[in-house]
TIVEXTI-762829 format. One record per residue (C-alpha): residue number from 1; chain; x, y, z. Coordinates in nm, 2 decimals, always signed. Example, Ala and Ser with C-alpha at 12.3 -4.5 7.8 and 13.67 -1.06 7.14 Angstrom:
REM TIVEXTI-762829
<pos: 1, unit: A, u: +1.23, v: -0.45, w: +0.78>
<pos: 2, unit: A, u: +1.37, v: -0.11, w: +0.71>
END
This chain:
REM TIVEXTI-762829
<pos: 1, unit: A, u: +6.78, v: -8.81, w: +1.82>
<pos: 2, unit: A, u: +6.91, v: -9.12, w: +1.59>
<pos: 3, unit: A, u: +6.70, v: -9.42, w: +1.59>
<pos: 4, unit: A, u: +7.05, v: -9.60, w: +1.49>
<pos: 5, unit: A, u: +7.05, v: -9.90, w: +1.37>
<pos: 6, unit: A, u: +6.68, v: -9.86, w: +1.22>
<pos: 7, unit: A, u: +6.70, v: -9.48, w: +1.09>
<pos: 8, unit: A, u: +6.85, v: -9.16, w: +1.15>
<pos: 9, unit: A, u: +6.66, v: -8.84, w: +1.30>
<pos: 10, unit: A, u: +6.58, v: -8.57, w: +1.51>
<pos: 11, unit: A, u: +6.42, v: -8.52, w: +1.83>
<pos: 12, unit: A, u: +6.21, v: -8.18, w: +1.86>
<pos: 13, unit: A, u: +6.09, v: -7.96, w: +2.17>
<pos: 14, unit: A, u: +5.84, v: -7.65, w: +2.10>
<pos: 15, unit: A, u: +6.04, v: -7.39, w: +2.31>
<pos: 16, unit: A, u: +5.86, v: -7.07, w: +2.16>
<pos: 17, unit: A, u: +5.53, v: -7.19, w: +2.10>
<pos: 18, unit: A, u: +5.42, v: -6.87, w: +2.07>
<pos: 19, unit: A, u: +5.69, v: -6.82, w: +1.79>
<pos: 20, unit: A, u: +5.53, v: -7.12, w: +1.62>
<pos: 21, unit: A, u: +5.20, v: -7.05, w: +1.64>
<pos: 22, unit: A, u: +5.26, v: -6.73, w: +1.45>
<pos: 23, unit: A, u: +5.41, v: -6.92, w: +1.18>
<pos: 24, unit: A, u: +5.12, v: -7.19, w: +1.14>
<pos: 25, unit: A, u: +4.89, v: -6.88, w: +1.16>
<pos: 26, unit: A, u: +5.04, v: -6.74, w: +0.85>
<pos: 27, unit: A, u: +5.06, v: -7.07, w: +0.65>
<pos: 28, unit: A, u: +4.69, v: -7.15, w: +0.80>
<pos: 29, unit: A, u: +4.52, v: -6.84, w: +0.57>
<pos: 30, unit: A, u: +4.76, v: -6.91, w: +0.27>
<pos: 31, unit: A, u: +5.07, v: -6.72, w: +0.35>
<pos: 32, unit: A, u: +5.31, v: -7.01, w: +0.34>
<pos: 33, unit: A, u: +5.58, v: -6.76, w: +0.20>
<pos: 34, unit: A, u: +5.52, v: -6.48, w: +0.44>
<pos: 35, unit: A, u: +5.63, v: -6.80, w: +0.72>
<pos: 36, unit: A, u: +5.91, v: -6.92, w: +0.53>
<pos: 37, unit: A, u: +6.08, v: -6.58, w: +0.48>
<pos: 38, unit: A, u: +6.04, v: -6.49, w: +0.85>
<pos: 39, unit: A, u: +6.28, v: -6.82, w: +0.90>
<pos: 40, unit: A, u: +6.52, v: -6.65, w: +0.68>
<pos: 41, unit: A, u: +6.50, v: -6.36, w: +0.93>
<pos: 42, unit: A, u: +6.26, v: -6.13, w: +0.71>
<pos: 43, unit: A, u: +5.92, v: -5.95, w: +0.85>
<pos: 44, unit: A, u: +5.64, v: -5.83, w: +0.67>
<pos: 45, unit: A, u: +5.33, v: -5.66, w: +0.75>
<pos: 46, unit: A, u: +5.08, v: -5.86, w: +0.89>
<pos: 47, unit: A, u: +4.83, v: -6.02, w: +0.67>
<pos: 48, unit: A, u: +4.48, v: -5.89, w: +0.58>
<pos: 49, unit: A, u: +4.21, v: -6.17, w: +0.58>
<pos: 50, unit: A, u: +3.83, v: -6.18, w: +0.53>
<pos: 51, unit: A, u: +3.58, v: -6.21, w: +0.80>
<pos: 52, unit: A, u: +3.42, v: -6.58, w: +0.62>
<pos: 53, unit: A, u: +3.83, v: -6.70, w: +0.65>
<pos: 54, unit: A, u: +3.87, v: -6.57, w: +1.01>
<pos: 55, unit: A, u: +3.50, v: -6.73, w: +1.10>
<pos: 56, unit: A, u: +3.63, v: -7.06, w: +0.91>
<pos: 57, unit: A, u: +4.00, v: -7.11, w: +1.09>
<pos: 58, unit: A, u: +3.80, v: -7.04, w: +1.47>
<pos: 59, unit: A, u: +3.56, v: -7.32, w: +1.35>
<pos: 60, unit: A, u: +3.86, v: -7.56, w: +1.24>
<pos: 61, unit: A, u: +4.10, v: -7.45, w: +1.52>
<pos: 62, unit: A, u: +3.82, v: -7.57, w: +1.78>
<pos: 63, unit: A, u: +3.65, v: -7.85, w: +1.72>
<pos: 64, unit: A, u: +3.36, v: -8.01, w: +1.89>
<pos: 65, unit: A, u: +3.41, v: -8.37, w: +1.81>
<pos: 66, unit: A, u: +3.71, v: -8.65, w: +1.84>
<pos: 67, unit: A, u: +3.72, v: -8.70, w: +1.47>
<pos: 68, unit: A, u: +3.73, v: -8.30, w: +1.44>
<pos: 69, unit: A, u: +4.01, v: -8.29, w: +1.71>
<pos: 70, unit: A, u: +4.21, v: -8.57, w: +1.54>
<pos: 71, unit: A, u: +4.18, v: -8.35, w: +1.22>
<pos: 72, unit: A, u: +4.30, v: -8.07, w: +1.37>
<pos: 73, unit: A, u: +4.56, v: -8.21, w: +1.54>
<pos: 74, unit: A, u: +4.70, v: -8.38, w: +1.25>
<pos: 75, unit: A, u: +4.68, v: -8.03, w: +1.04>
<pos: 76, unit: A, u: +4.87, v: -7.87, w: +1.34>
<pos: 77, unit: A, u: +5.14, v: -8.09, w: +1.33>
<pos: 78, unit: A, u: +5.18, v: -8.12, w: +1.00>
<pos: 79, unit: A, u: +5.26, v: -7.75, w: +0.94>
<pos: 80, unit: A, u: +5.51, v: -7.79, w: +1.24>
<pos: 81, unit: A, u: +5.65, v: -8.09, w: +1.03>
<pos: 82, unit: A, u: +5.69, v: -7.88, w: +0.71>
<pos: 83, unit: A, u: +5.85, v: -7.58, w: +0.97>
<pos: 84, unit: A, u: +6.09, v: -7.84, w: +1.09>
<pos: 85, unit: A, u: +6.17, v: -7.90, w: +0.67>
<pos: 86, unit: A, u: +6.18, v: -7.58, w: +0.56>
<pos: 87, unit: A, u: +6.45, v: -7.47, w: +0.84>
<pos: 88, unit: A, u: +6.65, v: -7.78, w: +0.73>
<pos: 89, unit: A, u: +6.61, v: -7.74, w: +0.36>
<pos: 90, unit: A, u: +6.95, v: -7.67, w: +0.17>
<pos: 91, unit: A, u: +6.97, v: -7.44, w: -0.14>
<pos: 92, unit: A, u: +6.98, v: -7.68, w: -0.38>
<pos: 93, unit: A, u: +6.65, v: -7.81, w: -0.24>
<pos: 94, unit: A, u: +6.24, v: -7.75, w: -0.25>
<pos: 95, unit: A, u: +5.99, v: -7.85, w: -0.05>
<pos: 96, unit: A, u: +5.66, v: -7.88, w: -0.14>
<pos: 97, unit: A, u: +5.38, v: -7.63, w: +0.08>
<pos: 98, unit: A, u: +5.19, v: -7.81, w: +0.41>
<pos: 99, unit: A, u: +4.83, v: -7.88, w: +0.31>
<pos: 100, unit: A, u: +4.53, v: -7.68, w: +0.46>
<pos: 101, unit: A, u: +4.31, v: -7.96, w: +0.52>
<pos: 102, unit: A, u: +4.38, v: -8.23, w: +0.75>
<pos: 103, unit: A, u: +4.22, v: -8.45, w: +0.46>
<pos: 104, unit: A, u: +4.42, v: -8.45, w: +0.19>
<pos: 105, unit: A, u: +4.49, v: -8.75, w: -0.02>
<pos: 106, unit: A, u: +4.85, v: -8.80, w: -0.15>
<pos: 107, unit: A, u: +5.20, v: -8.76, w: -0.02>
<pos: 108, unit: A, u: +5.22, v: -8.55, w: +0.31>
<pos: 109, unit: A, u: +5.48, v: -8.41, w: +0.18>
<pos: 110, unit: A, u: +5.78, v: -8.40, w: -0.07>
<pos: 111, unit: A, u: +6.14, v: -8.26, w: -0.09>
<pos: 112, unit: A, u: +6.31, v: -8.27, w: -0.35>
<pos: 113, unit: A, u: +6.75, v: -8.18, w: -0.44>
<pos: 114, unit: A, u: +6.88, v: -8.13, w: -0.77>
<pos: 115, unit: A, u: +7.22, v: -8.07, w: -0.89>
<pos: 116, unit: A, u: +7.23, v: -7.70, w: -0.97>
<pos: 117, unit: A, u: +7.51, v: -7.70, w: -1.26>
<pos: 118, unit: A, u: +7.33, v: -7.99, w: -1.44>
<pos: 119, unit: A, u: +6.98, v: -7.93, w: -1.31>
<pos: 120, unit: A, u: +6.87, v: -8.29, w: -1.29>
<pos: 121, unit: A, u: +6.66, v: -8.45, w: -1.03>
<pos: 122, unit: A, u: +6.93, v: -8.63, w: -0.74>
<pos: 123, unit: A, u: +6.68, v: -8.70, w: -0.47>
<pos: 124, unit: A, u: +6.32, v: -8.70, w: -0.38>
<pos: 125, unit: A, u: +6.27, v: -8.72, w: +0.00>
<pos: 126, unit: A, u: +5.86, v: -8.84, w: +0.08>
<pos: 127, unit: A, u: +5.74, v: -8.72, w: +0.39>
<pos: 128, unit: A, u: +5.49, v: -8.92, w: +0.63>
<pos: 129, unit: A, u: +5.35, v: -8.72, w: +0.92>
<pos: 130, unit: A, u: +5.15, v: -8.89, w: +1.20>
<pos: 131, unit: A, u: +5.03, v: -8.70, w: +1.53>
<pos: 132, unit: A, u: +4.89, v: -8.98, w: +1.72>
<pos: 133, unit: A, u: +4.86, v: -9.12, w: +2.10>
<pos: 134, unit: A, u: +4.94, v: -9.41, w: +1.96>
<pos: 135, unit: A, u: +5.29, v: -9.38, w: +1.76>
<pos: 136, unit: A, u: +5.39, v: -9.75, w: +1.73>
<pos: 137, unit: A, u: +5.05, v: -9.88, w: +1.57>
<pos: 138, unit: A, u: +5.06, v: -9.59, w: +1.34>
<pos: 139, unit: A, u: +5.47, v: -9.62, w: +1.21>
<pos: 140, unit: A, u: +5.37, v: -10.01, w: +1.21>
<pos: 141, unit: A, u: +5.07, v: -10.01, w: +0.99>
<pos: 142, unit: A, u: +5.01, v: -9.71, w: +0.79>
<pos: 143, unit: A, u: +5.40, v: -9.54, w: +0.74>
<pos: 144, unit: A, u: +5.61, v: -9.81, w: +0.67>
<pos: 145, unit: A, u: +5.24, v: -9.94, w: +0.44>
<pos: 146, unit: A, u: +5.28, v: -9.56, w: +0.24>
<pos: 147, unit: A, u: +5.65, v: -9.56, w: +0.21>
<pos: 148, unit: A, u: +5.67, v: -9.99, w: +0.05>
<pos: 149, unit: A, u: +5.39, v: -9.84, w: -0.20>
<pos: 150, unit: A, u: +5.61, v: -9.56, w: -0.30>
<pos: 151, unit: A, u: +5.94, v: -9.80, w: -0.36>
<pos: 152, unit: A, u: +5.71, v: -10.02, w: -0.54>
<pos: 153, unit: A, u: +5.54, v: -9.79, w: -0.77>
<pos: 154, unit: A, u: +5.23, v: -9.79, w: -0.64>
<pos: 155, unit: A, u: +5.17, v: -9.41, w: -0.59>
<pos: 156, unit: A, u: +5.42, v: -9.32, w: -0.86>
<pos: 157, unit: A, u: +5.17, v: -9.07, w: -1.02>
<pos: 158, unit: A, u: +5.11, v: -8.87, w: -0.69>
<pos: 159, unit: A, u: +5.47, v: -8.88, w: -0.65>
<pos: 160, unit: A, u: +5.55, v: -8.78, w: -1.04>
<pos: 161, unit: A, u: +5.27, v: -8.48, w: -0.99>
<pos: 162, unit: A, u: +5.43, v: -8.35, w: -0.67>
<pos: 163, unit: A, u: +5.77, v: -8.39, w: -0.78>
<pos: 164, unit: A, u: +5.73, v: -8.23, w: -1.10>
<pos: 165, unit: A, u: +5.55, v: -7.95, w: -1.00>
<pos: 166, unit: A, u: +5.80, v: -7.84, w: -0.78>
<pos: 167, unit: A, u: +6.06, v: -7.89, w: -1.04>
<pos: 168, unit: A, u: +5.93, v: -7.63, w: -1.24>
<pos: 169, unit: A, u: +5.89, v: -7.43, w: -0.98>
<pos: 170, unit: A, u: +6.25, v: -7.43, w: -0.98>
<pos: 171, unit: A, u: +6.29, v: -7.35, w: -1.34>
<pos: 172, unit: A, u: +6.32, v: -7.72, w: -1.54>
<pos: 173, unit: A, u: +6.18, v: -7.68, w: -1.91>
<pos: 174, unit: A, u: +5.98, v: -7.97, w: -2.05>
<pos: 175, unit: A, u: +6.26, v: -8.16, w: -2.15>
<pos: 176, unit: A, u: +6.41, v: -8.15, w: -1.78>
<pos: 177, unit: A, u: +6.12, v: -8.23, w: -1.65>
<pos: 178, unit: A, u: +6.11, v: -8.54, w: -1.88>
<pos: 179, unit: A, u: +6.40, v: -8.61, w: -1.76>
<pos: 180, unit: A, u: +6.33, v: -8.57, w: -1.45>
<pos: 181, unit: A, u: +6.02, v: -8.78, w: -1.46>
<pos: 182, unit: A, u: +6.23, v: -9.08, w: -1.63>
<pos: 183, unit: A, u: +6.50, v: -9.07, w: -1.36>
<pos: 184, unit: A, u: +6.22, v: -9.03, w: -1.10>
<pos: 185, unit: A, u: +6.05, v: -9.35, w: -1.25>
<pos: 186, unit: A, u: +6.37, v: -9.56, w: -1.33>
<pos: 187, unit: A, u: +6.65, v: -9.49, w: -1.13>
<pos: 188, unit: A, u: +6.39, v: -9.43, w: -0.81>
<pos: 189, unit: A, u: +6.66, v: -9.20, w: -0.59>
<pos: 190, unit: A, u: +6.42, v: -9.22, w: -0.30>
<pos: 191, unit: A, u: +6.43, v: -9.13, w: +0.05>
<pos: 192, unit: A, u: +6.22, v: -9.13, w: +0.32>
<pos: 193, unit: A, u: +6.10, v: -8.92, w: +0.63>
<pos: 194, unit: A, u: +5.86, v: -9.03, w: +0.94>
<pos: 195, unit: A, u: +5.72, v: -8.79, w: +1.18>
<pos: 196, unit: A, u: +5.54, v: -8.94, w: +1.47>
<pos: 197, unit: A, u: +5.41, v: -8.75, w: +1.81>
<pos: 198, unit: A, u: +5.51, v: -8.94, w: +2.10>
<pos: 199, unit: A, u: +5.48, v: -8.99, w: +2.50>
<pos: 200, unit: A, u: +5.57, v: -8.89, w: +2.71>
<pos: 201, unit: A, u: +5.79, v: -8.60, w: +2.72>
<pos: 202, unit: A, u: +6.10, v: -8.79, w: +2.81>
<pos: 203, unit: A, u: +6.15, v: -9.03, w: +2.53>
<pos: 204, unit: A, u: +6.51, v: -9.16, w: +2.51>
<pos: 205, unit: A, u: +6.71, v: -9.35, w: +2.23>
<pos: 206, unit: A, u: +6.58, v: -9.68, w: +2.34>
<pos: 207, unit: A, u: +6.23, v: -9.57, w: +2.31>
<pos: 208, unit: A, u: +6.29, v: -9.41, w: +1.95>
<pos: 209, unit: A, u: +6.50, v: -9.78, w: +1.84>
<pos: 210, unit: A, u: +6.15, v: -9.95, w: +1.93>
<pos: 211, unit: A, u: +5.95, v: -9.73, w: +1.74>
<pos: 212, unit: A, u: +6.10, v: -9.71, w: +1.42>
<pos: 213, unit: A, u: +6.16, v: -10.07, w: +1.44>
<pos: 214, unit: A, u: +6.12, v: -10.28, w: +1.10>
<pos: 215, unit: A, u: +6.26, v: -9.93, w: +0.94>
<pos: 216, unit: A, u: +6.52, v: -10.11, w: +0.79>
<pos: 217, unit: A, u: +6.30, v: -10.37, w: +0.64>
<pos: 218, unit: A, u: +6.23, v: -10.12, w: +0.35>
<pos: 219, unit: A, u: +6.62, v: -10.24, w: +0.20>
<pos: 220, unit: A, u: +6.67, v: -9.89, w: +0.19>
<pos: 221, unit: A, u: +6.99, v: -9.72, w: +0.27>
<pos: 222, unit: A, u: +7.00, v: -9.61, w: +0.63>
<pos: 223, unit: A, u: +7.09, v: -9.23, w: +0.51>
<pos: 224, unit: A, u: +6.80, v: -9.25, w: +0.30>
<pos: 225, unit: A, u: +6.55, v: -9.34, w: +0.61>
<pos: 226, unit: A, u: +6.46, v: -9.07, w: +0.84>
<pos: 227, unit: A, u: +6.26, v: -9.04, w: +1.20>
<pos: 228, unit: A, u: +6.18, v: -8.78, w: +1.39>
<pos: 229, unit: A, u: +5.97, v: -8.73, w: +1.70>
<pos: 230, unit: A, u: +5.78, v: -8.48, w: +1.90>
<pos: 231, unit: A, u: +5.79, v: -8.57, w: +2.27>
<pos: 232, unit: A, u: +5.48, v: -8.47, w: +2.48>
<pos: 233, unit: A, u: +5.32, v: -8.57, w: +2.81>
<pos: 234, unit: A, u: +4.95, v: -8.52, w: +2.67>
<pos: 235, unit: A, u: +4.91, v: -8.47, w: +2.27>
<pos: 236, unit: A, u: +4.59, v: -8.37, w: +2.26>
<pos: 237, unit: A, u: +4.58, v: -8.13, w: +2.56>
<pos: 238, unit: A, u: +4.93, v: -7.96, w: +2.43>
<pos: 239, unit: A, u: +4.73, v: -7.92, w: +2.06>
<pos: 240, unit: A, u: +4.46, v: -7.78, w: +2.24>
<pos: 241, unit: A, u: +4.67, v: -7.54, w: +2.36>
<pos: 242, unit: A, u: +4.89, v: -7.47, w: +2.06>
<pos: 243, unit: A, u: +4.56, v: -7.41, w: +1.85>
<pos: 244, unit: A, u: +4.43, v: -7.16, w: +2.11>
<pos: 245, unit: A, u: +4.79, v: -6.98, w: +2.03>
<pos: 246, unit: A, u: +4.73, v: -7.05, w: +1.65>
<pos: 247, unit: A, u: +4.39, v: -6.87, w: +1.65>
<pos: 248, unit: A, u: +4.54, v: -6.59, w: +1.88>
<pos: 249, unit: A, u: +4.78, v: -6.52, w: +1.60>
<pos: 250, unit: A, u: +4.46, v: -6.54, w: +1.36>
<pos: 251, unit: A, u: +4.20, v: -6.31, w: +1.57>
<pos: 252, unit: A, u: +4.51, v: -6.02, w: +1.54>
<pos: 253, unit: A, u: +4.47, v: -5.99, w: +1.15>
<pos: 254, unit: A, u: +4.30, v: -5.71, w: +1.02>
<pos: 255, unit: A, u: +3.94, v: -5.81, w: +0.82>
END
């Protein structure tokens, strides 16, 4: 659902969670691949994990505290955010893996296109993912915050590193990648891409226009500023439940 004039976006629903939480299973014990090819419609045999990663993921999937809950949520979602990318990601584009700490430090995430018959950088998409009771606060202070630091150079090494490294993945020598980097730096063909968690379940247009408001305050082009939202009655109880599916997709792999 658009967020029009502020941003353009999507508006998700979890019909199969059970589909999903196969997929967050596989990336959760390092089988990002294994999850992207089953979006491309191809199964493989189950994977084979240790005991010490199986005894780690139940400890991590259920938390005791509210800090260990928020970390799980936020790890949850933003596998389902990097799900969301990879089923909209175009050939001529790579997306950087989720991360498998709720921790990390750096860029969320990071797509970037390239122009196949000159293979130079056209676009790097930054990705901010926030699963929060609390959306408004969140977009307010800490996305739009992370996205102005990455127009004004701020972050431009963690951006350079992520970007890079995914440009080789996709073949570029070192002088491509030089190149690369230079347009990266000095041309700046940026876009932008918030993910938020919001209530309740019924969240219309008008609701999405006030959240993303002060979108357009980044002097950005609008088709280079997305939003996207996950509607939900209770986020933490509907985690809790979609980690419960998570580590029943876990306790089935073979030690």
């Amino acid at each position: 659902m658009s967020a029009l004039p502020q941003c353009e976006g999507e508006q998700w629903s979890v019909d199969a969670p059970d589909d999903l939480a196969q997929l967050v299973a596989l990336v959760l014990v390092g089988q990002a691949f294994h999850a992207a090819l089953i979006l491309v419609g191809t199964q493989l045999a189950p994977p084979k994990i240790t005991a010490g990663l199986k005894d780690t993921l139940d400890k991590d999937l259920h938390p005791t505290t509210e800090k260990g809950i928020e970390h799980r949520d936020g790890l949850l979602f933003e596998i389902i955010c990097w799900v969301a990318a990879r089923k909209g990601k175009t050939g001529d584009e790579k997306i950087d893996n989720s991360h498998l700490k709720a921790t990390n430090q750096g860029t969320d995430g990071v797509k970037i296109t390239v122009d196949p018959a000159t293979k130079t950088l056209t676009k790097a998409t930054v990705y901010e993912y926030k699963c929060t009771i609390h959306a408004r606060q969140k977009f307010q202070s800490q996305v739009l915050k992370s996205f102005r630091e990455y127009i004004s150079g701020k972050r431009d090494n963690q951006l350079a590193q992520a970007v890079l490294a995914l440009l080789e993945s996709y073949g570029f020598n070192g002088y491509e990648l030089k190149t690369a980097y230079d347009t990266l730096i000095q041309t700046r063909p940026l876009a932008f891409e918030a993910s938020l968690t919001v209530s309740p379940s019924q969240f219309p247009a008008a609701k999405c226009v006030a959240l993303f408001k002060d979108y357009d305050s980044l002097q950005v082009a609008l088709d280079k500023r997305g939003g996207n939202t996950l509607p939900l009655d209770d986020v933490r109880a509907w985690f809790a439940d979609f980690a419960d599916r998570v580590w029943a997709r876990i306790s089935t792999f073979d030690v």
